[in-house]
C-alpha positions in Angstrom: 24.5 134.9 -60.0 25.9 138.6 -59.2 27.0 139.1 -63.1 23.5 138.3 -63.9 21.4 140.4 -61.6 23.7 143.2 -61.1 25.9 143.7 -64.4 25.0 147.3 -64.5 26.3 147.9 -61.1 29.4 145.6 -61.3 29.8 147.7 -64.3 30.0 150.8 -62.1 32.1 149.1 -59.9 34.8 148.2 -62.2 34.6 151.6 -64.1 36.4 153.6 -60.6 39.3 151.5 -60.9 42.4 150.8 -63.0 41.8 147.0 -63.0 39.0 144.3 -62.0 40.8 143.1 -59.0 41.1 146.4 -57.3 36.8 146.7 -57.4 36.7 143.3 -55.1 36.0 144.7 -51.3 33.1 146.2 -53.4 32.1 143.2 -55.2 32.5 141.2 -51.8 30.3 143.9 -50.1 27.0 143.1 -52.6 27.9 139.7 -52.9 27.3 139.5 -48.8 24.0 142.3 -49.1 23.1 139.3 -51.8 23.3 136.5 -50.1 23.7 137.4 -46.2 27.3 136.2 -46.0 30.4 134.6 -47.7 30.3 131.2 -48.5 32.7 130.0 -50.4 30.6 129.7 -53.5 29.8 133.5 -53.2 34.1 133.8 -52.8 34.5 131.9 -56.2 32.2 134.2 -57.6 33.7 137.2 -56.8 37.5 136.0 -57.6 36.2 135.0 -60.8 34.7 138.3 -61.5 38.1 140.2 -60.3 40.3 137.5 -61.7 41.6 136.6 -59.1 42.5 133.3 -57.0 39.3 132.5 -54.8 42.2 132.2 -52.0 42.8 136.1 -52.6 38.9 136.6 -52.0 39.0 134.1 -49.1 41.9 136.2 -47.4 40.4 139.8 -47.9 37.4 138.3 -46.3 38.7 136.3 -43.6 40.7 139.8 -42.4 38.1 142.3 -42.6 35.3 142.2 -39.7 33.0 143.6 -42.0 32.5 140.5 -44.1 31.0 137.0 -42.8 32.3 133.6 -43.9 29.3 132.0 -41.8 25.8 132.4 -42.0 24.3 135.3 -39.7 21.1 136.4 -38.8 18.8 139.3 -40.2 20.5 142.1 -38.3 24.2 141.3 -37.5 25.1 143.2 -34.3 28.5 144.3 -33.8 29.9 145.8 -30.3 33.1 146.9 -29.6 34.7 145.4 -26.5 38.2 147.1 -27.1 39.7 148.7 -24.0 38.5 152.5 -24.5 35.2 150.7 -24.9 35.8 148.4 -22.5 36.5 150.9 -19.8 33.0 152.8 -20.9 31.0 149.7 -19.9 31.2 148.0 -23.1 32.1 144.5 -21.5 29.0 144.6 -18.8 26.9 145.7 -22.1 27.7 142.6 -24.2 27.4 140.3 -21.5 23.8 141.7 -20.9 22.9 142.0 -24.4 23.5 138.2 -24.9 22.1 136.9 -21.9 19.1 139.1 -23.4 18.7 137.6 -26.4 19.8 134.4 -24.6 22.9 133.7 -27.2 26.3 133.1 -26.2 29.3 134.9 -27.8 29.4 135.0 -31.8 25.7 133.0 -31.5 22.5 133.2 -33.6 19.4 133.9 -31.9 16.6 130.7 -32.7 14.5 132.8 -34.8 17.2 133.6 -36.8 17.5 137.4 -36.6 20.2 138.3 -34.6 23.8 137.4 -34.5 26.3 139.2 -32.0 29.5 139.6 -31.5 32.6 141.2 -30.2 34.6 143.3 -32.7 38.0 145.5 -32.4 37.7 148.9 -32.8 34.8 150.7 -34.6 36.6 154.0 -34.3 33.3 155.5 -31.8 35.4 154.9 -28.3 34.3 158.1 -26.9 30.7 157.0 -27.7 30.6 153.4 -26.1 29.0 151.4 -25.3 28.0 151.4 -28.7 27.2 148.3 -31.7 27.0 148.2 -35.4 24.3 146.8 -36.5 24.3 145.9 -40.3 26.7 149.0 -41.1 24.8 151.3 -39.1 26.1 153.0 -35.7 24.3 153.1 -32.1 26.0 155.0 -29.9 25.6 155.6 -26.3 23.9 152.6 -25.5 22.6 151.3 -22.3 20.2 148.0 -22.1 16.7 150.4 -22.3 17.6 151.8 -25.3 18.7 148.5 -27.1 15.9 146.6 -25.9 14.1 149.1 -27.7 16.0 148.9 -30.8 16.1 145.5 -30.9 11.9 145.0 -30.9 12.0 147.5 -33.0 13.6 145.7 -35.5 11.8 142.4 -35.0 9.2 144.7 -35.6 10.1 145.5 -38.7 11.1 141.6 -39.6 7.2 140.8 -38.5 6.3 143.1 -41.2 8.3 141.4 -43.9 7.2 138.1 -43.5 4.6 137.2 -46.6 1.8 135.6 -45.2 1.2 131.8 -46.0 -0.1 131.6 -49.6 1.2 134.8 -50.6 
């Protein structure tokens, strides 16, 4: 549970604000870097640590693109397909980008460590195509450079993997 392992920081949290409900985009952010997402355990949680309704969690999570109600992979890429985007070869770049890592729209790659998706707006238009990838902004994209990116990182998820027995 989040009051368990992080009371300090929930703590902190609270501390910047006049009440507990007005710390819960914070306490939804490290219940997601927790547990990967929002399920609607993790949402009780949360309301119950803001006193709150878990509906009031549900809905500030359900209208923010930064949270996920549904489980994602490792590395959650975000591109923006929003018309100044759009018109900077965003569309073409998603399209590619999922027919690389063979997902459709909003899909899970098999091995679990990518999800992608299409978002609205990630305020970088003049530096499209471009993709959040767990908080983190690539700009100026074309399909060399992700491809790059992207082993990169599985890389990097190689490396985490205990070996068997460990």
């Amino acid at each position: 549970m989040l009051a368990d392992k992080y009371a300090d920081r929930i703590e902190e949290i609270f501390a910047k604000y006049p009440d507990k409900r007005s710390g819960i985009m914070d306490l939804l952010y490290l219940a997601q870097e927790e547990y990967g997402w929002l399920s609607e355990d993790a949402l009780r949680e949360v309301a119950a640590l803001c006193d709150v309704d878990p509906t009031q969690a549900q809905s500030i999570a359900g209208f923010y693109t930064m949270f996920s109600e549904k489980p994602k992979g490792k590395y959650w890429l975000q591109v923006c397909t929003d018309l100044p985007c759009a018109l900077r070869g965003a569309d073409q770049f998603y399209r590619e980008l999922c027919e690389y890592l063979g997902v459709e729209d909003g899909g899970t790659t098999g091995d679990g460590l990518f999800t992608v998706e299409q978002v609205m707006c990630l305020a970088a238009c003049d530096r499209a195509p471009m993709l959040q990838c767990n908080f983190h902004y690539y700009e100026n994209l074309d399909m060399e450079t992700i491809k790059a990116l992207i082993e990169q990182w599985r890389a990097r998820a190689l490396e985490e993997v205990p070996e068997p027995g460990e």
